[in-house]
C-alpha positions in Angstrom: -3.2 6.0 -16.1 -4.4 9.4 -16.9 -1.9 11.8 -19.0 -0.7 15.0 -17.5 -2.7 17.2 -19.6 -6.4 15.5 -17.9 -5.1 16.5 -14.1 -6.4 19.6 -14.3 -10.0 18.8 -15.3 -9.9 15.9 -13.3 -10.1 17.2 -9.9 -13.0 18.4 -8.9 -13.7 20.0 -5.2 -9.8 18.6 -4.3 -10.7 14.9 -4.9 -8.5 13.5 -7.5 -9.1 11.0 -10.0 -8.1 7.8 -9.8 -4.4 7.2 -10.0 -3.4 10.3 -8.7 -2.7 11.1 -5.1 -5.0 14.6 -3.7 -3.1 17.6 -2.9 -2.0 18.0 0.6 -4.5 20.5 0.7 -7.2 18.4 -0.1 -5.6 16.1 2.3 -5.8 18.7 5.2 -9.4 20.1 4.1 -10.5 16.1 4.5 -9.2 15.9 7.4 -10.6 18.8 9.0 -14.4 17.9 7.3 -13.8 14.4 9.5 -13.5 12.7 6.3 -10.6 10.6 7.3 -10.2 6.8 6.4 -13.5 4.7 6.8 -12.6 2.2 9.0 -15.2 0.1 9.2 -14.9 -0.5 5.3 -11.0 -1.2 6.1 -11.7 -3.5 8.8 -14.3 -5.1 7.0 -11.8 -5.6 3.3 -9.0 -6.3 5.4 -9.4 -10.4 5.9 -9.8 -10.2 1.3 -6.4 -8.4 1.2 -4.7 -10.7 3.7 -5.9 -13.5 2.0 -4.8 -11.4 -1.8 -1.5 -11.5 -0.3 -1.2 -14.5 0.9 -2.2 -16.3 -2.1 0.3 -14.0 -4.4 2.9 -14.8 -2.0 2.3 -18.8 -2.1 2.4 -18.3 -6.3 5.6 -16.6 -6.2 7.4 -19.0 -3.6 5.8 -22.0 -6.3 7.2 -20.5 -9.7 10.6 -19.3 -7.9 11.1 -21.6 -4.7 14.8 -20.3 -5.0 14.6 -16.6 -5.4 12.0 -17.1 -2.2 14.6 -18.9 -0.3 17.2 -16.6 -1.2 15.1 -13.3 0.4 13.7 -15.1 3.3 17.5 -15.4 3.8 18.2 -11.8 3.0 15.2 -10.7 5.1 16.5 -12.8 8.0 20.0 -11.7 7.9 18.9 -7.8 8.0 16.0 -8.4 10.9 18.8 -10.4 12.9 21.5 -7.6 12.1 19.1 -5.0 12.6 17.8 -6.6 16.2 21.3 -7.5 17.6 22.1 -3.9 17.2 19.4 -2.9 19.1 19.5 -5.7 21.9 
């Protein structure tokens, strides 16, 4: 991570470096340029996330099989709590 005193000289034309997030400014101008998320690229790295995250998620539920139960519980109880409210 880059130290507070670096931010300054680090962003250049509102792009900031890595580990920090741009200015809402920079934000808006990127926006307005059409310089908004490349989809394509998302679309195309999504199935090597998905699969990132599954195979983090299968590690976990190995090396804690009962701290995994125990929020798949939790999780349940709030989604059912949560829906019956609603329905």
């Amino acid at each position: 991570m880059v130290e507070h005193g670096d931010v300054q000289q680090g962003y250049q034309n509102g792009v900031a470096p890595e580990g920090y997030m741009a200015t809402p400014e920079a934000r808006a101008r990127s926006r307005s340029e059409g310089g908004g998320p490349d989809l394509a690229a998302l679309t195309r790295d999504l199935p090597a996330v998905i699969r990132r995250a599954d195979e983090a998620l299968v590690a976990m539920v190995r090396e804690r099989p009962i701290v995994a139960l125990g929020l798949a519980l939790g999780v349940g109880y709030l989604a059912g709590r949560a829906l019956r409210r609603w329905f």
